[in-house]
N, CA and C of each residue as an Amber inpcrd file, in Angstrom:
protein
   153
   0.8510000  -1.1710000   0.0000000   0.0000000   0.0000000   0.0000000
   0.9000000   1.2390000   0.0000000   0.3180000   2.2550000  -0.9620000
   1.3760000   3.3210000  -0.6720000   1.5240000   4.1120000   0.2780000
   2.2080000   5.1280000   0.4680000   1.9870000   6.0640000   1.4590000
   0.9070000   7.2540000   1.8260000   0.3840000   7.6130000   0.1650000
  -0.8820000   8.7650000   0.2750000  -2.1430000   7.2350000   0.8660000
  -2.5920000   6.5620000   0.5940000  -3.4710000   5.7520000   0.8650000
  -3.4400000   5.5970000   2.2490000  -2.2290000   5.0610000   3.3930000
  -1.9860000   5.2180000   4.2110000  -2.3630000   6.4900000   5.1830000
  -1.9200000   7.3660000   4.6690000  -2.2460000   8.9770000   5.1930000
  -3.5750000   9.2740000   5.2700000  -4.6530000   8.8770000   4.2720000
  -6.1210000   8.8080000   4.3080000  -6.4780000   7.8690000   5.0960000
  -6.0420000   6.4530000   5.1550000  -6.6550000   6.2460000   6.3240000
  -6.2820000   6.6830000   7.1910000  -5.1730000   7.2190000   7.7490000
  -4.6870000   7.8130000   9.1380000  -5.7560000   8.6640000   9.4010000
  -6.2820000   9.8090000   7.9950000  -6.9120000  10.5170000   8.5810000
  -8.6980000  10.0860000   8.7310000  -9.0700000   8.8600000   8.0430000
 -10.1460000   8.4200000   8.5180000 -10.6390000   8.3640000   9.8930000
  -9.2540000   7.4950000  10.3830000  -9.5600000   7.1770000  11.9220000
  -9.5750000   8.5170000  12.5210000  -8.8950000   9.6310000  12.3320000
  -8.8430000  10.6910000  12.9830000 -10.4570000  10.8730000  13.1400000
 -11.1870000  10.8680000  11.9350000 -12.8180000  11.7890000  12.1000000
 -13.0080000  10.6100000  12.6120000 -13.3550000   9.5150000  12.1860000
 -14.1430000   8.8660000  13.0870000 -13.9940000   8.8420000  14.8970000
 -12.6950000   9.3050000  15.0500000 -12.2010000   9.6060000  16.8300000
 -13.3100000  10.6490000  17.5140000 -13.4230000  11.5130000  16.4020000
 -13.6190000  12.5010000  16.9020000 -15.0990000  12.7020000  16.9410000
 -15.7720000  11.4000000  16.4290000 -17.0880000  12.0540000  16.3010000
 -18.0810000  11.5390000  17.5590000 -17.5980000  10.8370000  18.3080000
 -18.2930000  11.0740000  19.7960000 -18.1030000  12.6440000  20.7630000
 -17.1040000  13.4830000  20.1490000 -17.1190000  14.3850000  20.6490000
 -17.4890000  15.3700000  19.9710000 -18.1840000  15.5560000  18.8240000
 -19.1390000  16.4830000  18.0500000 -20.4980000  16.5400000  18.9020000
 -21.2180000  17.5180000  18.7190000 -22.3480000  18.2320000  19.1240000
 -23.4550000  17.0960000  18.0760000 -24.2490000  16.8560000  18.6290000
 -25.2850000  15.8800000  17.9440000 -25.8790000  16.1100000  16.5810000
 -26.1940000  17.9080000  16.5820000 -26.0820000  18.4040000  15.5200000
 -25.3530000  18.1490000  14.2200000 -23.7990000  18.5910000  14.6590000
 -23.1420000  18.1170000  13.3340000 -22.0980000  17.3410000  13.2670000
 -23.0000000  15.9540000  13.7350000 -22.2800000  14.6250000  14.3360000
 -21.8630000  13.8230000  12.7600000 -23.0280000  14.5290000  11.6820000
 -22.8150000  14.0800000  10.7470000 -21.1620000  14.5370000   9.8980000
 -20.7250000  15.0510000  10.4740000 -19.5210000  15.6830000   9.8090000
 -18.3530000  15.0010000   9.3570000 -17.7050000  14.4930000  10.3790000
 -16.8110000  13.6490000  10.6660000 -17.4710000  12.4510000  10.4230000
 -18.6370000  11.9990000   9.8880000 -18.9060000  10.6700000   9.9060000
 -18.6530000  10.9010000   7.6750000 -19.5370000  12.0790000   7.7810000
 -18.8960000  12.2080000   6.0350000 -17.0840000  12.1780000   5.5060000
 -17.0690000  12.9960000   6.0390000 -15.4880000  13.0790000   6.4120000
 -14.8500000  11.9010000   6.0520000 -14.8500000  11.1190000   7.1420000
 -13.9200000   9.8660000   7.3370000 -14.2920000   8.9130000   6.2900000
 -15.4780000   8.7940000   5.4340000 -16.2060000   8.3140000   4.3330000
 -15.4610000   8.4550000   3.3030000 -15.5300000  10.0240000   3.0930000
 -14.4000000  10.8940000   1.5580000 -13.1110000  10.3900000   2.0040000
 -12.4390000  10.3010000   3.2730000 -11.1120000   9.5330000   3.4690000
 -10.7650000   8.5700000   2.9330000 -11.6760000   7.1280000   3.5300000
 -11.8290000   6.1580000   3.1300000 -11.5360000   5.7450000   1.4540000
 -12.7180000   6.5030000   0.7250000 -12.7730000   6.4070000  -0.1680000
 -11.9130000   7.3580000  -1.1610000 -10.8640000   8.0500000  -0.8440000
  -9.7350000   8.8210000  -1.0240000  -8.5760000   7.5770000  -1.2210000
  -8.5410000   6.8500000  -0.1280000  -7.3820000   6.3040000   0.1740000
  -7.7190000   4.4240000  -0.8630000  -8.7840000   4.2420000  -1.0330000
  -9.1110000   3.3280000  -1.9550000  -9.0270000   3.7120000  -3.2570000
  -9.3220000   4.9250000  -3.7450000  -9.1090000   5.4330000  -5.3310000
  -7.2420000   5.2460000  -5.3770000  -6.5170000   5.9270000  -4.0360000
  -5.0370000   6.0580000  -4.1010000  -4.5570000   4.6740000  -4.6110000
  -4.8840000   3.7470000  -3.7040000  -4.1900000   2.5570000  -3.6120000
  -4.4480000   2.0130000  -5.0550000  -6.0430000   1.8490000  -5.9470000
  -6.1040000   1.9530000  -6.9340000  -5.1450000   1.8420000  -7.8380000
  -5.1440000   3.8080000  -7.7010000  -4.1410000   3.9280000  -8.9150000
  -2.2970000   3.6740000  -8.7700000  -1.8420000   3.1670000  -8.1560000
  -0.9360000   2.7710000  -7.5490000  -1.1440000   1.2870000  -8.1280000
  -1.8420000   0.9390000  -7.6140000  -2.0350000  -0.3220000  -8.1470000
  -1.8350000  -0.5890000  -9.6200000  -2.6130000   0.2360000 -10.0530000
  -2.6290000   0.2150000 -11.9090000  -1.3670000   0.3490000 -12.2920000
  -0.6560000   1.2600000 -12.2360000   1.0290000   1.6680000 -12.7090000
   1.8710000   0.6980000 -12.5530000
């Protein structure tokens, strides 16, 4: 796995850490967030993959 893929998930887990400590309101944030990460770090590995 490369290193940008890596870094997205690092920062997945970050939002998902954080979203017991969001306001209920915009609990949804960090739950989108860590989603676009996720799926950041799966397109990376992807194209990494392809080359």
């Amino acid at each position: 796995m490369n290193r940008r893929a890596l870094v997205f998930l690092l920062f997945a887990a970050m939002s998902a850490a954080i979203v017991p400590l969001a306001d209920t309101k915009h609990r949804f944030v960090p739950v989108v967030l860590g989603a676009v990460y996720v799926l950041l770090a799966l397109l990376s590995w992807l194209d990494s993959r392809s080359r």
